[in-house]
Each structure stands twice: as structure tokens, then as C-alpha cells.
VOBA-1610 file (N, C-alpha, C; in pm, whole numbers, padded with zeros to 5 digits, always signed):
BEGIN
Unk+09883+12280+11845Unk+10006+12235+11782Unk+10100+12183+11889Unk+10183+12059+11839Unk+10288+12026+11943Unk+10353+12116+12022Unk+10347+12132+12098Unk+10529+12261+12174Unk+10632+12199+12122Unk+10692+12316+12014Unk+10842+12301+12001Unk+10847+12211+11893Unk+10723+12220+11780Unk+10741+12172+11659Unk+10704+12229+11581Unk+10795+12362+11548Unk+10701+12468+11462Unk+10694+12420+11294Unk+10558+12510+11240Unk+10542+12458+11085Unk+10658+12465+11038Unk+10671+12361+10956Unk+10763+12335+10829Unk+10687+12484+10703Unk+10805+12510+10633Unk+10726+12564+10507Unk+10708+12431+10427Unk+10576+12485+10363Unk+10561+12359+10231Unk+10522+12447+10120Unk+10547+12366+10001Unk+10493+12458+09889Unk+10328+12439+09885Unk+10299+12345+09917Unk+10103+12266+09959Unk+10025+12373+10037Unk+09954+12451+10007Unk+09846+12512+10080Unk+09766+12406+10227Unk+09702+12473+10322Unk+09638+12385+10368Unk+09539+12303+10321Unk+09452+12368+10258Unk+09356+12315+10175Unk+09372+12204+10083Unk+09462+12205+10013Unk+09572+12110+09917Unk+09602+11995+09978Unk+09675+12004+10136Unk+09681+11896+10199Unk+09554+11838+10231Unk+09445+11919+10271Unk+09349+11840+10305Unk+09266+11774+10234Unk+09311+11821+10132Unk+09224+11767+09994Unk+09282+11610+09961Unk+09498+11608+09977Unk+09525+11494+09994Unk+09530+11393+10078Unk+09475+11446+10208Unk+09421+11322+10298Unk+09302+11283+10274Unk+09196+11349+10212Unk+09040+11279+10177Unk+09093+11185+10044Unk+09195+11239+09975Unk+09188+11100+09880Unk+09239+10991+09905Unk+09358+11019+10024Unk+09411+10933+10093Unk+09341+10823+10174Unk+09230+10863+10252Unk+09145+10799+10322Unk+09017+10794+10244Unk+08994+10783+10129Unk+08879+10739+10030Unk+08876+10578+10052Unk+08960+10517+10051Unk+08936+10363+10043Unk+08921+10326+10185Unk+08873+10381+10282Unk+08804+10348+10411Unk+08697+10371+10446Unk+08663+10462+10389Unk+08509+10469+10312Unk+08439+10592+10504Unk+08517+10639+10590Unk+08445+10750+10675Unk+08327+10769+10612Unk+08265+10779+10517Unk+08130+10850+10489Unk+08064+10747+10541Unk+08123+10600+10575Unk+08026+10523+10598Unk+08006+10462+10749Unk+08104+10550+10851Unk+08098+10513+11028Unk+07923+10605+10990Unk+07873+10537+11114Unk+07744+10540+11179Unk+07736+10614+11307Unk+07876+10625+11354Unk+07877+10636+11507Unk+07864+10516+11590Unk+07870+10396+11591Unk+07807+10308+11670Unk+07913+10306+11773Unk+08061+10334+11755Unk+08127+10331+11881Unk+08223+10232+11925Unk+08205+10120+11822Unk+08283+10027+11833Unk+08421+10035+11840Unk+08473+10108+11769Unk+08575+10083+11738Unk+08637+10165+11878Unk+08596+10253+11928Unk+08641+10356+12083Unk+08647+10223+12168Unk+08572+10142+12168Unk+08492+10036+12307Unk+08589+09973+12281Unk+08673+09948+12152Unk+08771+09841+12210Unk+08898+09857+12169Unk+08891+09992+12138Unk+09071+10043+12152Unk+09163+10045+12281Unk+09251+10029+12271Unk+09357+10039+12347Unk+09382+10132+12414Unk+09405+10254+12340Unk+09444+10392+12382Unk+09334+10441+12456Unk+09213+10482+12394Unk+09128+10514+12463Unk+09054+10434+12629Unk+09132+10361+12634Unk+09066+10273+12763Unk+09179+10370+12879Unk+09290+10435+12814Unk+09372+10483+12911Unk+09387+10653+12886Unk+09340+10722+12726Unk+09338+10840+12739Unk+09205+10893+12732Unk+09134+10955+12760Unk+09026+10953+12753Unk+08993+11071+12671Unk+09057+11146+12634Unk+09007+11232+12481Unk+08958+11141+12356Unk+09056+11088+12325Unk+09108+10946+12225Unk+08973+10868+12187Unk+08909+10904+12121Unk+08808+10844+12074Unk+08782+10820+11930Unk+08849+10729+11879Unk+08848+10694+11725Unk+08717+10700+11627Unk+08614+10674+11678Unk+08497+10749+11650Unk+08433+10906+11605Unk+08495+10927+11685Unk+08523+11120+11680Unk+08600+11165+11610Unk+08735+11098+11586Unk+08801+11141+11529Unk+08775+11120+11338Unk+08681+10987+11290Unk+08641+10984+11174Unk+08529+11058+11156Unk+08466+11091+11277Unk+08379+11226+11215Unk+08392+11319+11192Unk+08493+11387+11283Unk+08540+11513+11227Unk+08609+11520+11119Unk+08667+11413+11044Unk+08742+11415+10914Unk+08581+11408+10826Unk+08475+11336+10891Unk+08389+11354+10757Unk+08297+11476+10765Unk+08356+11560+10862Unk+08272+11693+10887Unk+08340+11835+10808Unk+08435+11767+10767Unk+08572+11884+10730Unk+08652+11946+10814Unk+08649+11895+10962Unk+08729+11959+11029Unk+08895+11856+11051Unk+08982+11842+10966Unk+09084+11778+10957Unk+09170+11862+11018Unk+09152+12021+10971Unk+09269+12111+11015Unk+09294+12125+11190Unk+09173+12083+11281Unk+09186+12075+11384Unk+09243+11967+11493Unk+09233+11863+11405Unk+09294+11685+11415Unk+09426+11726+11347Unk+09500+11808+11243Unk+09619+11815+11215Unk+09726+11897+11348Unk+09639+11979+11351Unk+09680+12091+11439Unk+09748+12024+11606Unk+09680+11915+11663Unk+09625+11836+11763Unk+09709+11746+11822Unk+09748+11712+11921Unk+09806+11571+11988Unk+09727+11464+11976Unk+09604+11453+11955Unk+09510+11370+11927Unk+09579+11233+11858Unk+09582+11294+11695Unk+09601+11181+11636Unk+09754+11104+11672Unk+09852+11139+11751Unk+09941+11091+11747Unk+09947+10992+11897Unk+09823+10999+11937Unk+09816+10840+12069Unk+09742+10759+12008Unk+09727+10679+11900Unk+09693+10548+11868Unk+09829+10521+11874Unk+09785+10398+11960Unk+09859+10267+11973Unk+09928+10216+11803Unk+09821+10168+11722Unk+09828+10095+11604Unk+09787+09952+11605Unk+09735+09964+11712Unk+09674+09800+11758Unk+09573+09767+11638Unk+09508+09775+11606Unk+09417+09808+11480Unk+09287+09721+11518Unk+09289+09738+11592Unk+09107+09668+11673Unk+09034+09743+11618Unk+09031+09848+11604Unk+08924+09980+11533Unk+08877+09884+11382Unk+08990+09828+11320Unk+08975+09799+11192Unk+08898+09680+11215Unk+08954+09571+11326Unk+08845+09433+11302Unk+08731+09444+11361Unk+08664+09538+11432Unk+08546+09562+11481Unk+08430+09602+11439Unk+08502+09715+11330Unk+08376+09825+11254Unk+08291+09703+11159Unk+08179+09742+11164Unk+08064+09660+11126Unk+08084+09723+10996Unk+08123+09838+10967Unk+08130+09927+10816Unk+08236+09908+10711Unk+08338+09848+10823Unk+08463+09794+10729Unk+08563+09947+10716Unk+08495+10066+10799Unk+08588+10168+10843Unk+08719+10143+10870Unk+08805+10218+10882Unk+08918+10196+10902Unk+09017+10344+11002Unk+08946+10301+11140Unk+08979+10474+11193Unk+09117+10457+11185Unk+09186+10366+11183Unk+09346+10361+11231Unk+09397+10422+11123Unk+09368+10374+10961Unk+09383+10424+10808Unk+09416+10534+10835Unk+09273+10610+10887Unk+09267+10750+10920Unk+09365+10846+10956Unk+09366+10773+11119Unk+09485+10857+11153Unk+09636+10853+11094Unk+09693+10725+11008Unk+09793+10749+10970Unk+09780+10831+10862Unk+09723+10911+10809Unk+09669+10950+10635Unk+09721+11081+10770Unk+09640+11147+10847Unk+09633+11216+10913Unk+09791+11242+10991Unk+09886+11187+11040Unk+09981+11162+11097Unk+10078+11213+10964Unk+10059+11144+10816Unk+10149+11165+10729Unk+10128+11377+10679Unk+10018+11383+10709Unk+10002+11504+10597Unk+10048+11613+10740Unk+09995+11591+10875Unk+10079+11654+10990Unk+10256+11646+10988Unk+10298+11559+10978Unk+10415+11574+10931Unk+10473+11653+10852Unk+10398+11660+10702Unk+10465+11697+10609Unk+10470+11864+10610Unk+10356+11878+10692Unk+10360+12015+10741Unk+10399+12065+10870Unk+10498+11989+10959Unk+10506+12070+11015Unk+10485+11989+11215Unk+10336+11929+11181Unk+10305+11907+11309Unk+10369+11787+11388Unk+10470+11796+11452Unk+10532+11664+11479Unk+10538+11682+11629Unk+10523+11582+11745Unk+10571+11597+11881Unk+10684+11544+11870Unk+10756+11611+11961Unk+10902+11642+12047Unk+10946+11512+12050Unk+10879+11427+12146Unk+10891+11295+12176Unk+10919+11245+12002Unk+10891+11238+11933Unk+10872+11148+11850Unk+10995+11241+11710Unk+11003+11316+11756Unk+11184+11358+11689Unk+11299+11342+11758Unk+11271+11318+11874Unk+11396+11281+11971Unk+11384+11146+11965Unk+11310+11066+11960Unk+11278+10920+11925Unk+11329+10845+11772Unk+11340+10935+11648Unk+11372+10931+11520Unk+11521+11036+11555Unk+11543+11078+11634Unk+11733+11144+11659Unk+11794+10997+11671Unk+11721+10933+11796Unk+11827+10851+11837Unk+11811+10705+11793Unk+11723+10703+11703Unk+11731+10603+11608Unk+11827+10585+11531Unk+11796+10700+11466Unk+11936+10776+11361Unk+12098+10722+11397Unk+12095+10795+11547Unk+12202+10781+11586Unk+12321+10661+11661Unk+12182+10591+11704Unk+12235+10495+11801Unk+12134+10348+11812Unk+12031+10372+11683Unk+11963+10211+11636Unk+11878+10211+11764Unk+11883+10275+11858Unk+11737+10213+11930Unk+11649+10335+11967Unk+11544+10267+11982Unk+11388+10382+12020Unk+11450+10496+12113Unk+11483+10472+12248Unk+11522+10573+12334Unk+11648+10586+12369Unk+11732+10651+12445Unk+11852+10708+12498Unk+11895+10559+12612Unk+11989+10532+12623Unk+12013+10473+12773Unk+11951+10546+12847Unk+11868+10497+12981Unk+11818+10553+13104Unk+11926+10551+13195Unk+11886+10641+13299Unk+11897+10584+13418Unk+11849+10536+13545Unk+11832+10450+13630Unk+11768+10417+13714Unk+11790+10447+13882Unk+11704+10491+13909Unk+11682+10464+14085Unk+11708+10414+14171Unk+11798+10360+14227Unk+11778+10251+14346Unk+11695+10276+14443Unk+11690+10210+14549Unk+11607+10244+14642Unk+11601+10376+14782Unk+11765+10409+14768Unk+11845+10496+14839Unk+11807+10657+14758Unk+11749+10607+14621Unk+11747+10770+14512Unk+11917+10768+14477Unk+11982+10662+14455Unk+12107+10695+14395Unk+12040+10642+14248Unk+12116+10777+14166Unk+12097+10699+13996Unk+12216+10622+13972Unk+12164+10538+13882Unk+12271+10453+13861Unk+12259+10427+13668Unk+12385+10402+13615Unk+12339+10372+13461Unk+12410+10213+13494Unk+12402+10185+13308Unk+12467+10040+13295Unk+12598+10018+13320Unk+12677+10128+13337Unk+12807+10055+13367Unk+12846+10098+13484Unk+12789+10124+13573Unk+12781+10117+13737Unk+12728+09996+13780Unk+12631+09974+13714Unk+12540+09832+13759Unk+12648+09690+13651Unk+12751+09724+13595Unk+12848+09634+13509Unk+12762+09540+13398Unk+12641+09635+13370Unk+12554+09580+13230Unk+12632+09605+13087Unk+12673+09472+13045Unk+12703+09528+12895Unk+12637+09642+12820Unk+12703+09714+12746Unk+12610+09816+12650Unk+12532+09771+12553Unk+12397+09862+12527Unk+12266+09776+12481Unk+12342+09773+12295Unk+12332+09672+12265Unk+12356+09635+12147Unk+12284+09741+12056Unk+12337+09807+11953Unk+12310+09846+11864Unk+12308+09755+11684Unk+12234+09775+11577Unk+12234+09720+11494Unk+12404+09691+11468Unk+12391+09523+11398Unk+12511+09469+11333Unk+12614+09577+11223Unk+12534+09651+11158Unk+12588+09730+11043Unk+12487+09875+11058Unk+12549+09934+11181Unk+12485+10089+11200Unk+12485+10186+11052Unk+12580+10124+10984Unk+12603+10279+10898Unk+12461+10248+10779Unk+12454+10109+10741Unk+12343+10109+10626Unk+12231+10096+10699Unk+12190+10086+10815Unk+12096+10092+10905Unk+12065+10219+10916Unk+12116+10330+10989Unk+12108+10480+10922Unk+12057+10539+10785Unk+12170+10462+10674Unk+12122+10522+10525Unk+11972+10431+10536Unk+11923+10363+10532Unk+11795+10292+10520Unk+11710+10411+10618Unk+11696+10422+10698Unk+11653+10525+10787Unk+11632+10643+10710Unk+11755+10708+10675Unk+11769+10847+10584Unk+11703+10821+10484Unk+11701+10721+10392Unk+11680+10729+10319Unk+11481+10685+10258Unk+11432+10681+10403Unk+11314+10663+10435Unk+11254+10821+10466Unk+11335+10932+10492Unk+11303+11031+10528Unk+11280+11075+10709Unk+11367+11007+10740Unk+11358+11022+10899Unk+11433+11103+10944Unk+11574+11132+10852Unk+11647+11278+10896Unk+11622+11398+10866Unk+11497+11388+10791Unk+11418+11549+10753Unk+11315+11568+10872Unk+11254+11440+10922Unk+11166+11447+11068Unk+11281+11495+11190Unk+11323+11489+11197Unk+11481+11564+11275Unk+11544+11665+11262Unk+11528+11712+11149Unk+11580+11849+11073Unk+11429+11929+11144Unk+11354+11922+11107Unk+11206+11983+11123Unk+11185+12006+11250Unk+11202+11906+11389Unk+11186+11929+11457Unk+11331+12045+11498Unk+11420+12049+11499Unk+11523+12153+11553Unk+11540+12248+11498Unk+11409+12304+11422Unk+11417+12464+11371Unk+11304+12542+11476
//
């Protein structure tokens, strides 16, 4: 399980959920990967993580082991590049997969850190991450208004930009993570 994303309660048994990701991922048809591998050989992620094998990961959903891919950091490094999808000779769909997989981890519970502090400051301030700060070459940090960078633009109309957000369910992925 993530560090520092403990289960959500749900009223859904595990079993229940897992029952709604096989219907979820029925129209990708997993019963029908072969193993041939394709879709690993020309993913993205896996060329740089090397657990990450999209292959593996539709077998173990067609083996019944989902609860261990929920449980997992696994499914949450696809890219979304979706090469998996134009490759498979089967018309598989490992990427399908993992989002079916990504949604029902959520709903229970399994979320990384990164990726609620990423949906905080969406929330809060319209972009993916926080202002940084940077290095010079001396090791002095420096932000944008030391270096006299305008501040990074946030959306035209933050407040319905937010409710659109909220109202997508992204401030319950935020709530979840800070219990």
C-alpha cells in the first residue's frame, strides 16, 4: 500500500470491488493476452522502471490476483502513452486495465502521496505542482521573485475551475489522502 494513504472506509467489500473491475475491464477482453510481450517492449514506463511490465500486470488480473495490483505502486507508473493499446496483436488493452484498476484503488483507499498533493494544488492554485525552487550554481536557492519572474499564471476564472474540479470528485481524493 502507498505510505500515508490509509484505506478509505467503503460500504463495497473487497470482493465486490473486484468483481467491479472484471466487468469494468470485460471489453478488453485480458482472457485474450497470450503473453507475447508486446505491449512491455514498447512502453514507455517500463523502458525506465523495470518492475512495470504491462504484460504481467494483465495476467495477474486474469489470474485473480487484482487485490495485489490494488494494494501496489505498480499500477500507478503508466505513463498513459497507450502504445500497449496499438501494439497488442489481441486488441488487449493493458492501459484500460490499469485505469479500471487505478479507479477501484482509489475508491478504496489506495492513493500515492504524490498524486494527492498533486490534486491539493490543483484545487488550490490550477497547476500540477507547487512553485519550485531552484539552485544556482553557488547552492543558493532562489524562487521567482528573486530571479524577478512574473508569477506562473493560474486559470482565467480559478473559482469555476475549482467547482469543475470538485465537482469531478478531486476534493474527496484530498480529503482521503489527509486522514
Amino acid at each position: 500500500m502507498p505510505s500515508g494513504s490509509p484505506p478509505v472506509r467503503t460500504s463495497k467489500s473487497l470482493p465486490t470491488l473486484v468483481a467491479e473491475l472484471e466487468s469494468m475491464i470485460g471489453s478488453q477482453r485480458p482472457g485474450y493476452c497470450y503473453q507475447c510481450a508486446k505491449c512491455t517492449s514498447s512502453c514507455t514506463a517500463s523502458r525506465y522502471i523495470r518492475e512495470f511490465r504491462p504484460h504481467e500486470i494483465v495476467s495477474m488480473v486474469r489470474l485473480g490476483l487484482a487485490r495485489q495490483l490494488l494494494e501496489s505502486n505498480l499500477i500507478w507508473m503508466c505513463a498513459g502513452c497507450q502504445k500497449c493499446v496499438e501494439c497488442c496483436p489481441q486488441e488487449v488493452s493493458p492501459y484500460e486495465v490499469l485505469v479500471a484498476l487505478r479507479n477501484i484503488a482509489s475508491e478504496i483507499g489506495f492513493i500515492p502521496d504524490g498524486y494527492v498533493r498533486m490534486t491539493g494544488t490543483l484545487l488550490e492554485k490550477g497547476l500540477v505542482q507547487p512553485e519550485q525552487t531552484a539552485a544556482t550554481r553557488n547552492l543558493e536557492f532562489v524562487d521567482r521573485e528573486s530571479l524577478r519572474l512574473p508569477p506562473l499564471p493560474a486559470p482565467s476564472n480559478m473559482e469555476r475551475f475549482s467547482s469543475i474540479l470538485r465537482e469531478a470528485g478531486f476534493d474527496k481524493i484530498v480529503r482521503r489522502g489527509k486522514k
